[in-house]
C-alpha positions as CSV (number, residue, x, y, z in Angstrom):
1,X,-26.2,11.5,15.0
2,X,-23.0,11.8,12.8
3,X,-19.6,11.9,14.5
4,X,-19.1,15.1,16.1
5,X,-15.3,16.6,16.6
6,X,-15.3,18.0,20.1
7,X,-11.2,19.1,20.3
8,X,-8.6,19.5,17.2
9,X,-5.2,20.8,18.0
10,X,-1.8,20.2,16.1
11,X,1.3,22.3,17.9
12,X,5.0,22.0,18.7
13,X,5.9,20.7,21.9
14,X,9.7,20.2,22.9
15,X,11.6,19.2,20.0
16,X,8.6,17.7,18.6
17,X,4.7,18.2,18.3
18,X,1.5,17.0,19.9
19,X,-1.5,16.2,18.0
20,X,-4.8,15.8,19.9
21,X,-8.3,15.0,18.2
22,X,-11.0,13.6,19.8
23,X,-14.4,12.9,18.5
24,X,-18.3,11.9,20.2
25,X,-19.6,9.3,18.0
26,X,-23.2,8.1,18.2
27,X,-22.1,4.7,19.0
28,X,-19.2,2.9,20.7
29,X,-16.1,1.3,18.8
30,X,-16.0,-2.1,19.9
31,X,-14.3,-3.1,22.2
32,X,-14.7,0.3,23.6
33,X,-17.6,1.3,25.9
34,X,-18.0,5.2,25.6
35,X,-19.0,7.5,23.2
36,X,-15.6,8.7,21.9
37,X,-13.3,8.1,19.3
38,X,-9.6,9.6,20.0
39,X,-5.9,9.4,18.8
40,X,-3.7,11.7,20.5
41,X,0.1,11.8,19.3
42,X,3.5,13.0,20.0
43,X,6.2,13.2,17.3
44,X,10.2,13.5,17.6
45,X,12.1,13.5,14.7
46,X,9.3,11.8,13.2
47,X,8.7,8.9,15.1
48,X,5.7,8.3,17.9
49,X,7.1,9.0,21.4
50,X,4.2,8.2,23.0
51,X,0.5,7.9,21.4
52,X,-3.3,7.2,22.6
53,X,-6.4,5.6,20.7
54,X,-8.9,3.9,20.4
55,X,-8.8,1.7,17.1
56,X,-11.6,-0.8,16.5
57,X,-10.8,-4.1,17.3
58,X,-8.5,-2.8,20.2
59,X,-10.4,-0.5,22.5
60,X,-8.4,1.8,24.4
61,X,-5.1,1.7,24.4
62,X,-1.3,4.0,24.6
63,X,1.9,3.3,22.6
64,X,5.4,4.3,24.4
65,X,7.6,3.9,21.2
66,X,7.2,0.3,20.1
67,X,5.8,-0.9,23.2
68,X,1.4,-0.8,23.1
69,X,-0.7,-1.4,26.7
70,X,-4.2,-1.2,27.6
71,X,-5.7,2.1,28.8
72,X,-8.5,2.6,31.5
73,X,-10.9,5.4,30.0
74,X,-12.0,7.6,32.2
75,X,-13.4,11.2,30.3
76,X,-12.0,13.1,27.5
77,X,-10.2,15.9,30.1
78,X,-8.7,12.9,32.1
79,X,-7.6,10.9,28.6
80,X,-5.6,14.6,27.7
81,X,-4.3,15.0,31.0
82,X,-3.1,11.3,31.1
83,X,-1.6,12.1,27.3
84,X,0.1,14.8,28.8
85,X,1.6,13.4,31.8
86,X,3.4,10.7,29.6
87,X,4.8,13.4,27.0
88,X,6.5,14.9,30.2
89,X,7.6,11.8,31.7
90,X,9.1,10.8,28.0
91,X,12.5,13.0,28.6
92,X,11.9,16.4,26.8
């Protein structure tokens, strides 16, 4: 099984924009233990506010500006809602 993109979007949010892709890959990226591979992304005045991935070598993890922390994976519709939660709670 290749990768397969489950969710693309790219909008304006705010001031800025939120980009959201998530893929189901036939394998895990180490150190992650699920079948996804995700970045979600929001973007003021071209700088990341807050962002979400998983980058191999990494596992799970969010960015609030230059700050990174460990993210507890739960589902794809939790990992969006979570995304989501932080863009509002970043000050719009």
């Amino acid at each position: 099984m290749k990768a397969k993109e489950l969710f693309r979007i790219k909008e304006s949010y705010g001031a800025g924009f939120v980009e959201i892709v998530i893929w189901q890959v036939p394998e895990p990226i180490p150190p992650s233990g699920h079948p996804y591979k995700y970045r979600l992304v929001y973007v003021l005045e071209g700088k990341r506010v807050v962002g979400y991935d998983n980058e191999r070598g990494k596992g799970d993890h969010r960015h609030f500006g230059d700050r990174e922390e460990a993210y507890s994976f739960v589902s794809p519709r939790q990992l969006m809602a979570d995304f989501m939660a932080d863009v509002k709670g970043a000050g719009l």
